[in-house]
BADRENLO-544618 format. One record per residue: y, z negated, x of N, C-alpha, C in turn; residue in three letters. Coordinates in Angstrom, 2 decimals, decimal comma, always signed. Example, Ala and Ser with C-alpha at 12.3 -4.5 7.8 and 13.67 -1.06 7.14 Angstrom:
BEGIN
R     npy     npz     npx    capy    capz    capx     cpy     cpz     cpx resn
R   -5,69   -7,80  +13,19   -4,50   -7,80  +12,30   -3,30   -7,80  +13,20  ALA
R   -2,25   -7,08  +12,85   -1,06   -7,14  +13,67   +0,03   -7,87  +12,90  SER
END
This chain:
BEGIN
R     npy     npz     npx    capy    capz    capx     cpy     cpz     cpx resn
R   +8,32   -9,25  +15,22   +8,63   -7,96  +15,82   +8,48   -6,86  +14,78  UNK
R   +9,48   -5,79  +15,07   +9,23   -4,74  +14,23   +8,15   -3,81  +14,22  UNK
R   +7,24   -3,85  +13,37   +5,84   -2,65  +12,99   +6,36   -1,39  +13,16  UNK
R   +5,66   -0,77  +14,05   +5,18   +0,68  +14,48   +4,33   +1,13  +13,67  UNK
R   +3,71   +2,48  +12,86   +3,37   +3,29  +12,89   +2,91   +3,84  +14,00  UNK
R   +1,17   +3,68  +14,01   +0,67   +4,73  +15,26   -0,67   +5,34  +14,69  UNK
R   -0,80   +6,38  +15,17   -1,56   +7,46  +14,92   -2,79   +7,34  +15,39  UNK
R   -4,18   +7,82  +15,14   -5,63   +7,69  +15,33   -5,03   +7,96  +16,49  UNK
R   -4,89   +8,35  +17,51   -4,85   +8,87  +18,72   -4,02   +7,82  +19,75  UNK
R   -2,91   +7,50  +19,01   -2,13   +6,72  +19,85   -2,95   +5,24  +19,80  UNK
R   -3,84   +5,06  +18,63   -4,50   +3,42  +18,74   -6,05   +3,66  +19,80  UNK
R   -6,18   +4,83  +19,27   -7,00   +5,12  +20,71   -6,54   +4,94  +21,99  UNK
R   -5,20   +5,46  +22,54   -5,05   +4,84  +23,52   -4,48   +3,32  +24,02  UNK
R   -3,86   +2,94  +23,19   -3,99   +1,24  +23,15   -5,25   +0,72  +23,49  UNK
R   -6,49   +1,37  +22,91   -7,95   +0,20  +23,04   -8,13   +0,56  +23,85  UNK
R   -8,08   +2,14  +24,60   -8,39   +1,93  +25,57   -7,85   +1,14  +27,12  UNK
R   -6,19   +1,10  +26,97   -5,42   +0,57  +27,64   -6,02   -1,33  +27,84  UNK
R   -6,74   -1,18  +26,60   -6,88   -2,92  +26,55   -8,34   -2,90  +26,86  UNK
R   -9,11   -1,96  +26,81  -10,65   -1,89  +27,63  -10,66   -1,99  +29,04  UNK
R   -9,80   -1,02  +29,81  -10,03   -1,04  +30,91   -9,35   -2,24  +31,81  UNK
R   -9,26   -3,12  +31,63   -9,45   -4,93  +31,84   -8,17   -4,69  +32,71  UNK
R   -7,35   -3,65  +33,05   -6,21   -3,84  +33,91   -4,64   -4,42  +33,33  UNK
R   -4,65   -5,00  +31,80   -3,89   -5,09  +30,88   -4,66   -6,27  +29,85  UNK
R   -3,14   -7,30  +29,95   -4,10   -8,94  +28,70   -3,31   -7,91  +27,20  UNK
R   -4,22   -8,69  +26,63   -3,53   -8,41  +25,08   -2,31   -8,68  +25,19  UNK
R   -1,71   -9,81  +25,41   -0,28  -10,10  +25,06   +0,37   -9,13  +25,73  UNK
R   +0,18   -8,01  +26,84   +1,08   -7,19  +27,70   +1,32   -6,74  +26,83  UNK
R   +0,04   -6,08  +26,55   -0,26   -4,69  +25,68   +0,74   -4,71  +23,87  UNK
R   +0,58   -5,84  +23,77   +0,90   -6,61  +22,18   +2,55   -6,52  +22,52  UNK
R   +3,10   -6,58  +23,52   +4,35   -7,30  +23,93   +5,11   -5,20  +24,00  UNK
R   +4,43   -4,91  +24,65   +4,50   -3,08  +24,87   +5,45   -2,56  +24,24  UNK
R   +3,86   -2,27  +23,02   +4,22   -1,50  +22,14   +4,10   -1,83  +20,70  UNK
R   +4,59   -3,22  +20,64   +5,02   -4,16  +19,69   +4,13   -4,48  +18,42  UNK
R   +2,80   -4,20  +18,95   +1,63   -4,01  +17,65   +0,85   -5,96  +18,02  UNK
R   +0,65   -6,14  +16,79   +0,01   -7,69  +16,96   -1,32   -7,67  +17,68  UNK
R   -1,60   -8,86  +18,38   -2,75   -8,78  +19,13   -4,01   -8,86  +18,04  UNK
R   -3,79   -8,99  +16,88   -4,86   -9,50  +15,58   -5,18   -8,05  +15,13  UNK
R   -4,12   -6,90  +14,69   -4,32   -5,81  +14,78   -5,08   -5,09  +15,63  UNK
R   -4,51   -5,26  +16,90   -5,81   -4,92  +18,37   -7,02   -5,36  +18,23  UNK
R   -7,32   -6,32  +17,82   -8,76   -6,86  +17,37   -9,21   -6,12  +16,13  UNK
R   -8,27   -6,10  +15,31   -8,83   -5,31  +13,82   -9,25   -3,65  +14,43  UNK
R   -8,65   -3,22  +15,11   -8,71   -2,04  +15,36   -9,99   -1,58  +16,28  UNK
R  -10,15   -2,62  +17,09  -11,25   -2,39  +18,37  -12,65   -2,77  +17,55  UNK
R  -12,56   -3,88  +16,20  -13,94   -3,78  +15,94  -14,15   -2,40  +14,69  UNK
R  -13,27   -2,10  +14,07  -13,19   -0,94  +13,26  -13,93   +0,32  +14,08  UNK
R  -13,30   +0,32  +15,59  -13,55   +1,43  +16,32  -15,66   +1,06  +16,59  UNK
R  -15,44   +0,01  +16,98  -17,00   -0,07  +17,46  -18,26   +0,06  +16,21  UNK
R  -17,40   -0,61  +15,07  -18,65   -0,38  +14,22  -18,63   +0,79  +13,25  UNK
R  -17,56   +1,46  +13,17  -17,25   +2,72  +12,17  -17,16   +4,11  +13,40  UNK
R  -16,57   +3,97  +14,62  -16,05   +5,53  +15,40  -14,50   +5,40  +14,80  UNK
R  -14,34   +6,46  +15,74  -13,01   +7,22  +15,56  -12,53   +7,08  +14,61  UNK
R  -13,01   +7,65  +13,70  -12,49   +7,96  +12,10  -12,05   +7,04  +11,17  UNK
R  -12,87   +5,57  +11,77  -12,36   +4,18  +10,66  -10,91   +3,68  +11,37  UNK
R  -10,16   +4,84  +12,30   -8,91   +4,42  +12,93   -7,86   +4,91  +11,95  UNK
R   -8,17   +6,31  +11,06   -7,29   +7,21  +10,07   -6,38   +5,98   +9,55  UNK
R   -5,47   +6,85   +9,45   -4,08   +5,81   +8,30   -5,30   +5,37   +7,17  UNK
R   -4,81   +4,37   +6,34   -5,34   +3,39   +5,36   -4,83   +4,80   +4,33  UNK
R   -5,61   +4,17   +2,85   -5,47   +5,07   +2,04   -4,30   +4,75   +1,03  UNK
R   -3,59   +5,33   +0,51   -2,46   +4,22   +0,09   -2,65   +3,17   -1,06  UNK
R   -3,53   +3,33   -1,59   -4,24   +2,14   -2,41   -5,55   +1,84   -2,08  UNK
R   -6,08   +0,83   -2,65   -7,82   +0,50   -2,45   -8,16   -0,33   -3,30  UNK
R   -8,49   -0,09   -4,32   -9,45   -1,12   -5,49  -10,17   -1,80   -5,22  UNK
R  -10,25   -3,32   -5,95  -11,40   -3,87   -5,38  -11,87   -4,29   -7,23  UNK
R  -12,95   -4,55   -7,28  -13,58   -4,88   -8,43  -13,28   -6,80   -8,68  UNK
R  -13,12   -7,32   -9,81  -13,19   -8,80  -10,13  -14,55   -9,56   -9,36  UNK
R  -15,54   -8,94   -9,61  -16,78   -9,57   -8,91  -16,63   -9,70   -7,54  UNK
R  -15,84   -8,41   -6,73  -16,06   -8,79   -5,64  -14,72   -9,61   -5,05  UNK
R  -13,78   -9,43   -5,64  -12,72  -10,53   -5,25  -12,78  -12,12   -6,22  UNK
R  -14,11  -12,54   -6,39  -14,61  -13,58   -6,83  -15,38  -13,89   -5,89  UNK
R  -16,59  -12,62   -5,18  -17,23  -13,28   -3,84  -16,94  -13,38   -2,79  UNK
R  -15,44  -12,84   -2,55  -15,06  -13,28   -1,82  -14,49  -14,39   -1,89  UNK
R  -13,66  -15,04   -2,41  -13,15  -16,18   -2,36  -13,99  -17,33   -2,54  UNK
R  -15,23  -17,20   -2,78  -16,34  -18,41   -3,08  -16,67  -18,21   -1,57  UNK
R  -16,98  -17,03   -0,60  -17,42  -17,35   +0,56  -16,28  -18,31   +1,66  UNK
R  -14,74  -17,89   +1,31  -13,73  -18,28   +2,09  -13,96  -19,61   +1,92  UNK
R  -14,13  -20,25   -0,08  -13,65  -21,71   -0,24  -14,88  -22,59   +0,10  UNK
R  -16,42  -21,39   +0,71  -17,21  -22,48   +0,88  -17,08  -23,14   +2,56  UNK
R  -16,15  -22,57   +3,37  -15,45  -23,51   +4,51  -17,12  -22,73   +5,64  UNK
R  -17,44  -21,88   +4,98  -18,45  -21,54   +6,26  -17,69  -20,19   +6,57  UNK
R  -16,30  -19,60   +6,64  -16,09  -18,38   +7,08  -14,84  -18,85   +7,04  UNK
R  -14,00  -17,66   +8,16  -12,27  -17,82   +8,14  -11,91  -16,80   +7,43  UNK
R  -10,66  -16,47   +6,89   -9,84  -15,56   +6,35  -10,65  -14,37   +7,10  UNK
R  -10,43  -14,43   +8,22  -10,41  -12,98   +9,13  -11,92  -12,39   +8,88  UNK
R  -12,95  -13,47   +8,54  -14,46  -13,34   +8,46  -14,52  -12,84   +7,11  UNK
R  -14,30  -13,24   +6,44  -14,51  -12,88   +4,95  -13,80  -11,61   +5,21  UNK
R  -12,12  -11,40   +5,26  -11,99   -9,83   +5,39  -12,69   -8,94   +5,68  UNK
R  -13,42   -9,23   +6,96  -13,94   -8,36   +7,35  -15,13   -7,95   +6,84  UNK
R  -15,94   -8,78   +6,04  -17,48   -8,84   +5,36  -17,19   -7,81   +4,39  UNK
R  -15,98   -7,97   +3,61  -15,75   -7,34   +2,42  -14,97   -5,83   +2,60  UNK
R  -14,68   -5,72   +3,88  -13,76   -4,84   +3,93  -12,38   -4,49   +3,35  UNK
R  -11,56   -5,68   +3,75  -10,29   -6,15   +2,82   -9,02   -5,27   +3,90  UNK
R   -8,18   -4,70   +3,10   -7,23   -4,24   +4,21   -6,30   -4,94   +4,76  UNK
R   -6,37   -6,10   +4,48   -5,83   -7,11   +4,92   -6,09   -8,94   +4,45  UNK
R   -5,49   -9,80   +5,25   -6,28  -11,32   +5,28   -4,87  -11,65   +3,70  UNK
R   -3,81  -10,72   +4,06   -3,02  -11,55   +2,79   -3,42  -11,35   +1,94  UNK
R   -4,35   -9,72   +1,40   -4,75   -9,61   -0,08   -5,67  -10,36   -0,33  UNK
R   -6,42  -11,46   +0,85   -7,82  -12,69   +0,43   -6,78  -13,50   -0,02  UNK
R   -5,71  -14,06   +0,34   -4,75  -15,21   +0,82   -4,19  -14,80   -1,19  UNK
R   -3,55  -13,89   -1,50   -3,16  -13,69   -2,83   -4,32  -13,83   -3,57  UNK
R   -5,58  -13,44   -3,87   -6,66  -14,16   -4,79   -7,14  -15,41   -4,66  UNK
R   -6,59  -16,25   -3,66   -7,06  -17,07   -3,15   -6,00  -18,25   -3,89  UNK
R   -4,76  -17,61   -4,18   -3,82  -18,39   -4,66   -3,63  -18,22   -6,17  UNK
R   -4,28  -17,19   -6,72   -4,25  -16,85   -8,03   -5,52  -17,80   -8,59  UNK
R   -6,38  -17,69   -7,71   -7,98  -18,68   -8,32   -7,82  -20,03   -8,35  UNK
R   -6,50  -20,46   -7,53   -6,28  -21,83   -7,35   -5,70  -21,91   -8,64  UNK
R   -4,31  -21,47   -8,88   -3,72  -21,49  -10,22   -4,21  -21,69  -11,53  UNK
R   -5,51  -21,25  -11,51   -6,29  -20,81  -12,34   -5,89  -19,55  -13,17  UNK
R   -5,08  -18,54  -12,24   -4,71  -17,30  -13,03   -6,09  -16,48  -12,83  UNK
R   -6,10  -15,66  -14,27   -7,18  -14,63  -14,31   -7,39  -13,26  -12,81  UNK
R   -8,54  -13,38  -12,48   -8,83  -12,14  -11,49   -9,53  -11,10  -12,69  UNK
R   -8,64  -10,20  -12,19   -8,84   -8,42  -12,72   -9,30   -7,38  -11,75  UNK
R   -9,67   -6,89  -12,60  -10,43   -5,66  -11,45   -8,62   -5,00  -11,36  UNK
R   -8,55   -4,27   -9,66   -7,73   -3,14   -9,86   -7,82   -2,30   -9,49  UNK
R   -7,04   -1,11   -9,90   -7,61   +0,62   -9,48   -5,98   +1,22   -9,09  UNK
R   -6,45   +2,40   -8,74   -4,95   +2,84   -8,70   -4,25   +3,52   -9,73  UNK
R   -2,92   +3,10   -9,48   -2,02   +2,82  -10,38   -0,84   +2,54  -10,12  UNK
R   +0,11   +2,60  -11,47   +1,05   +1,33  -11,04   +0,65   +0,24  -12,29  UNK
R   +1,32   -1,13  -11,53   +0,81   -1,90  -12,10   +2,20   -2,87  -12,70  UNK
R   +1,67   -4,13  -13,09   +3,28   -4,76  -13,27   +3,85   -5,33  -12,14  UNK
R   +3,31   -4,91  -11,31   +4,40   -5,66   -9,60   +5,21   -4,53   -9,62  UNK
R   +5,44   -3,73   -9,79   +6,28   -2,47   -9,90   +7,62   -2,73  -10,42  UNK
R   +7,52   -3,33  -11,64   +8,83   -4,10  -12,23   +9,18   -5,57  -12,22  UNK
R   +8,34   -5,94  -11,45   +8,52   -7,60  -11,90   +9,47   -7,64  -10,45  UNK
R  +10,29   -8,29  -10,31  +11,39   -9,03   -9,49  +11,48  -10,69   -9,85  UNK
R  +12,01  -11,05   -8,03  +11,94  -12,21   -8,00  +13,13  -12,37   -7,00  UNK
R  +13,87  -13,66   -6,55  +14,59  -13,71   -5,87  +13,90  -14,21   -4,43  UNK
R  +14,13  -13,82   -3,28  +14,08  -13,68   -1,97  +14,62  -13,94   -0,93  UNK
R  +14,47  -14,85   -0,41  +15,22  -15,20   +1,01  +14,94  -14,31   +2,17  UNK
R  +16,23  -14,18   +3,31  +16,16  -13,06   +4,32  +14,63  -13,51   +5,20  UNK
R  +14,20  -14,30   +4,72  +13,04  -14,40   +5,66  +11,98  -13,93   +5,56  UNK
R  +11,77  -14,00   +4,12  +10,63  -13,67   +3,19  +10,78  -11,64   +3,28  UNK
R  +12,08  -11,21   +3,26  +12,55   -9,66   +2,89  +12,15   -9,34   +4,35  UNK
R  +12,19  -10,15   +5,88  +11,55   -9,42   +6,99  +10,43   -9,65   +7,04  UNK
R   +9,54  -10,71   +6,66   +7,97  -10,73   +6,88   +7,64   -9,36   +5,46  UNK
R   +7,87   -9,00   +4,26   +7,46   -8,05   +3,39   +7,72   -7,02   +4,08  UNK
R   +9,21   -6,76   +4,69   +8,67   -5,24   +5,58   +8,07   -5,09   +6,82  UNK
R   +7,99   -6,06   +7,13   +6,89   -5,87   +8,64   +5,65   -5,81   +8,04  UNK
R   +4,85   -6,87   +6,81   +3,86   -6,26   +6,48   +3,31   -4,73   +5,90  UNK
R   +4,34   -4,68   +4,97   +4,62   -3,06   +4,64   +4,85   -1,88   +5,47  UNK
R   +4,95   -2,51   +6,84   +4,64   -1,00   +7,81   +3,72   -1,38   +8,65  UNK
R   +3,26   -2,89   +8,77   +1,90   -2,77   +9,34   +0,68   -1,99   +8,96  UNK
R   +1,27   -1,99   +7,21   -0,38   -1,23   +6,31   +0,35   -0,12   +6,17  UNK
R   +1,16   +0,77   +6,82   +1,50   +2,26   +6,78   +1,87   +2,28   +5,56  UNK
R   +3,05   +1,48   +5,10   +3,94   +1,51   +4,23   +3,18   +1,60   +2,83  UNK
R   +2,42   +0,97   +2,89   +1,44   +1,09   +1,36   +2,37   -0,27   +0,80  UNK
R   +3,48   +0,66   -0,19   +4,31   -0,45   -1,15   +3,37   -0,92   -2,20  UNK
R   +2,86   -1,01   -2,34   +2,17   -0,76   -3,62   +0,90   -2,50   -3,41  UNK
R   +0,51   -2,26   -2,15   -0,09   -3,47   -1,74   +0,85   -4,26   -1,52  UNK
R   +2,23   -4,09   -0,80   +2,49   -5,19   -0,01   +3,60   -5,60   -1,21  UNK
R   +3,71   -4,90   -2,40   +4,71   -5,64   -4,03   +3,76   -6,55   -4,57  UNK
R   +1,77   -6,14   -4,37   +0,47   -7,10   -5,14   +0,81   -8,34   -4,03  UNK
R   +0,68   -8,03   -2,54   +0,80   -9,26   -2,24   +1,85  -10,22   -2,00  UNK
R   +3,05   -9,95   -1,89   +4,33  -10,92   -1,89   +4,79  -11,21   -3,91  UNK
R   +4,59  -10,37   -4,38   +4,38  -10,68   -6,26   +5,95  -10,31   -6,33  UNK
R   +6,39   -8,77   -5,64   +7,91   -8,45   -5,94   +7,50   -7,33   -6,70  UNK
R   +8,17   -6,45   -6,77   +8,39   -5,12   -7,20   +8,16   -4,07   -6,29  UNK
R   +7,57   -3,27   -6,49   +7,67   -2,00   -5,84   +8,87   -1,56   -5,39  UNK
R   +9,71   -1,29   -6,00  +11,50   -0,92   -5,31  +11,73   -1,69   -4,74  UNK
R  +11,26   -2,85   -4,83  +12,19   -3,87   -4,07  +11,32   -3,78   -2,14  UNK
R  +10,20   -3,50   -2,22   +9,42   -3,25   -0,86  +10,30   -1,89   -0,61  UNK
R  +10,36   -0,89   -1,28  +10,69   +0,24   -0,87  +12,02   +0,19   -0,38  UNK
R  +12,90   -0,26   -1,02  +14,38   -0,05   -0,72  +14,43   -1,47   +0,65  UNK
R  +14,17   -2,46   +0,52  +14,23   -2,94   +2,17  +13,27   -2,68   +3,45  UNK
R  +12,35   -1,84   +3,30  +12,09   -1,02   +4,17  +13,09   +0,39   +4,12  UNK
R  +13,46   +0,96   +3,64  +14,54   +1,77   +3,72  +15,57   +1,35   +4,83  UNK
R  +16,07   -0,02   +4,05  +17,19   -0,07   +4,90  +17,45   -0,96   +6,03  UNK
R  +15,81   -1,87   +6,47  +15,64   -1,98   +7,75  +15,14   -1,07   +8,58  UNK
R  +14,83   +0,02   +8,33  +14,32   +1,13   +9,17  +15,72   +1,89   +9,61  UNK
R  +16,91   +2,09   +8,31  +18,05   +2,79   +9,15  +19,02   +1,66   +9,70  UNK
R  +19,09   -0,05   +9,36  +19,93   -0,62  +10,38  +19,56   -2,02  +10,24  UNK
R  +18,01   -2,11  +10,46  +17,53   -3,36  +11,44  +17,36   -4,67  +10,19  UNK
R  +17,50   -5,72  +10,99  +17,36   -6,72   +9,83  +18,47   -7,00   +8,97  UNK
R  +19,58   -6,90  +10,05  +20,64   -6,98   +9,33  +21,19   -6,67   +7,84  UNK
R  +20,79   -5,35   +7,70  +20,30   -4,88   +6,34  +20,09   -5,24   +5,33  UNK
R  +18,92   -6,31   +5,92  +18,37   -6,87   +4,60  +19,12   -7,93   +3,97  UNK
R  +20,29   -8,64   +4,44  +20,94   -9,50   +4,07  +21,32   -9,32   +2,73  UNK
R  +21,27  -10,35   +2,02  +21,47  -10,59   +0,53  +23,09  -10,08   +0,37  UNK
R  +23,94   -9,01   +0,31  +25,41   -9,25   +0,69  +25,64   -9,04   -0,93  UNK
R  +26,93   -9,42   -1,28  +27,75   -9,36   -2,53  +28,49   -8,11   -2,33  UNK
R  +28,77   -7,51   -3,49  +29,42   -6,43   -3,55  +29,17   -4,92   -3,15  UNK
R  +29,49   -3,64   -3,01  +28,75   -2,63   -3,05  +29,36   -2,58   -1,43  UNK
R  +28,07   -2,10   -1,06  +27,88   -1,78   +0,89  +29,36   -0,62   +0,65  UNK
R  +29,85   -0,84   +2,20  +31,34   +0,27   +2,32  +30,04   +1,65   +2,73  UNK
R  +31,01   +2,84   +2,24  +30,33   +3,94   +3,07  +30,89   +4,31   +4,29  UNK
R  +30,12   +5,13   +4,97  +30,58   +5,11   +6,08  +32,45   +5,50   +6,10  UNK
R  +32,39   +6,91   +5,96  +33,90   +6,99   +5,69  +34,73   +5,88   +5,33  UNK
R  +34,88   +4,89   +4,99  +35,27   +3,47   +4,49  +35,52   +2,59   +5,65  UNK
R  +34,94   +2,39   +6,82  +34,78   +1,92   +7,43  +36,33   +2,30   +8,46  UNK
R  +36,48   +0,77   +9,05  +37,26   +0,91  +10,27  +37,29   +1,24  +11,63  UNK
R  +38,08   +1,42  +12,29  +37,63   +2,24  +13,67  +36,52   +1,28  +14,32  UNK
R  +37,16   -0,38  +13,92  +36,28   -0,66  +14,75  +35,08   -0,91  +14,38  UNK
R  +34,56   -1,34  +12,85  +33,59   -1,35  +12,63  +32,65   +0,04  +13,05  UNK
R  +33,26   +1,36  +12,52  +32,40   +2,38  +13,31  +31,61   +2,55  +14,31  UNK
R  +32,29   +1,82  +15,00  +32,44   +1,92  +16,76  +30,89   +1,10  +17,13  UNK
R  +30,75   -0,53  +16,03  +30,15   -1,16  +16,07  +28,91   -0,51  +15,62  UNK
R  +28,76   +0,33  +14,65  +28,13   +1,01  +13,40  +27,14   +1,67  +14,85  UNK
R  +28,22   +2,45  +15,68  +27,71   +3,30  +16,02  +26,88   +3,14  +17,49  UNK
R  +27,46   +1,72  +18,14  +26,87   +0,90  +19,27  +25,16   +0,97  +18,63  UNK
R  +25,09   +0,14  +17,67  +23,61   +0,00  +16,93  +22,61   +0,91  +17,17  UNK
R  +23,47   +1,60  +16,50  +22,70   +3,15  +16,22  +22,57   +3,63  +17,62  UNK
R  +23,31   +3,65  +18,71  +22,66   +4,24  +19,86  +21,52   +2,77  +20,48  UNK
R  +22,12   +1,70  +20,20  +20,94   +0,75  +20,35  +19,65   +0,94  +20,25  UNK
R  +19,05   +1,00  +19,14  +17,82   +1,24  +18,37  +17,59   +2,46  +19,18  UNK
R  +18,37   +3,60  +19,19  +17,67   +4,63  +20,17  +17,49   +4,31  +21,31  UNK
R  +17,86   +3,99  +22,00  +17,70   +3,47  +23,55  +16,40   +2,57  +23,51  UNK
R  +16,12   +1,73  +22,55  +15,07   +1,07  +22,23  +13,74   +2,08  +22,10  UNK
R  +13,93   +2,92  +20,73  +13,00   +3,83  +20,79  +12,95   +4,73  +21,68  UNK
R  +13,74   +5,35  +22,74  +13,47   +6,00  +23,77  +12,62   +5,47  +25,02  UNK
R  +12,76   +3,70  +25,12  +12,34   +2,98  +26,13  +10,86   +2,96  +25,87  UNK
R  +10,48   +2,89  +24,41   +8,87   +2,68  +23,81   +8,45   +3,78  +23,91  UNK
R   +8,95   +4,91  +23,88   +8,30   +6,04  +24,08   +7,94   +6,66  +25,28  UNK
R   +8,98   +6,26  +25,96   +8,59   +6,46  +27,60   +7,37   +5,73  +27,93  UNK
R   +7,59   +4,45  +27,52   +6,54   +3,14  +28,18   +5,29   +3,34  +27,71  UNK
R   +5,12   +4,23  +26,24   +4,16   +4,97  +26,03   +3,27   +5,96  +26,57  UNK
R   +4,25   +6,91  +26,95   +3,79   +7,93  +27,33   +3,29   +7,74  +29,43  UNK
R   +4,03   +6,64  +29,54   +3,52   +6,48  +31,08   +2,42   +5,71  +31,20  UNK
R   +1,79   +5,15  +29,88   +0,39   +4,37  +29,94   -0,36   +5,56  +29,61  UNK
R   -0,14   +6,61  +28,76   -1,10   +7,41  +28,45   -1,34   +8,06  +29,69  UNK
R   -0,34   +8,70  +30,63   -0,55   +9,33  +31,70   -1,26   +8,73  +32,71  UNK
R   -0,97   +7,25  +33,10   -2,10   +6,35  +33,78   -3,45   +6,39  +33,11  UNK
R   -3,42   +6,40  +32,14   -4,98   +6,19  +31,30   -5,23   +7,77  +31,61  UNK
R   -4,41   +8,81  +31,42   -5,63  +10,02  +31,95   -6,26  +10,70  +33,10  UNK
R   -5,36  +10,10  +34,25   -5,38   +9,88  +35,50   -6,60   +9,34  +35,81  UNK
R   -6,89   +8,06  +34,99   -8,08   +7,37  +35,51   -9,35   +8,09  +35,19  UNK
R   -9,32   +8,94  +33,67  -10,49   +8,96  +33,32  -10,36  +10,84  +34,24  UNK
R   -9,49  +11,19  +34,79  -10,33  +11,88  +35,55  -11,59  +12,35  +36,61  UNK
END
């Protein structure tokens, strides 16, 4: 499913939608299209940090060699899961354990990193349409932090940026590997337009339906806590 962007406020009302026991995760997950693993990331963030450990992520986060060494000795000693160790260490995600985890196997060197750019920025690789929708769904799960999600798939920075670009203005379709330079619109035939333009009211009708379905849980949720 396609990643949303939601705001300290709007994940506030999700937990709470999923506290007050009248709603399973999967409704809630199914909704407003956010993973039920996220709902969990989010509800223990909320309980052991407050409010504030809900803020957008920062767009980078360093971790030092030592500690992406203890972590992976706690994962490979089989007494913790991905999700456990993330969370011990405070990882912004289980793929950036899952990428040191595959570099230590290799026996490639672990480096400290800071922010920057680094060489995932230029390095390119070739990509199947499958691989180009799981990189941008991860890349807007972490609020579009390209920068992590080029360290963890091992592409390029442009290359996260420009297919989130152009699954955000026309879907997956987009991302298809095509030959030759995309027509512009003007270029286009009546009927492709027509098609162009079905989409495009598609996706709105879509985002109009989530926003409603939104806004009528928030209004039930304030109803109650009156």
């Amino acid at each position: 499913m396609a990643r949303i962007k939601y705001s300290k406020s709007e994940k506030l009302a999700i937990l709470h939608l999923y506290e007050d026991g009248h709603h399973s995760i999967a409704d809630i997950s199914a909704k407003f299209s956010v993973d039920p693993g996220t709902i969990r990331d989010w509800k223990r963030k909320y309980e052991v940090n407050g409010e504030d450990s809900l803020e957008e992520a920062a767009s980078w986060k360093p971790y030092s060699k030592e500690l992406k060494l203890a972590a992976i000795n706690d994962y490979l000693s089989g007494k913790y899961s991905l999700r456990e160790v993330s969370r011990t260490y405070n990882l912004s995600s289980k793929s950036v354990l899952r990428k040191w985890i595959k570099k230590y196997n290799h026996h490639r060197e672990l480096n400290d990193t800071s922010k920057g750019i680094t060489n995932s920025m230029t390095n390119r690789r070739k990509t199947t349409l499958e691989e180009r929708i799981q990189i941008v769904n991860d890349c807007l799960q972490h609020q579009k932090n390209y920068q992590l999600t080029a360290e963890t798939f091992e592409v390029s920075y442009q290359q996260v940026y420009q297919w989130v670009k152009k699954f955000e203005a026309n879907g997956e379709e987009a991302l298809q590997d095509k030959r030759g330079r995309k027509k512009e619109e003007h270029e286009l035939t009546a009927e492709e337009k027509f098609k162009l333009d079905m989409k495009r009211l598609e996706r709105e009708n879509e985002r109009l339906r989530a926003e409603n379905a939104f806004l009528k849980k928030l209004e039930e949720l304030e109803r109650r806590r009156r």
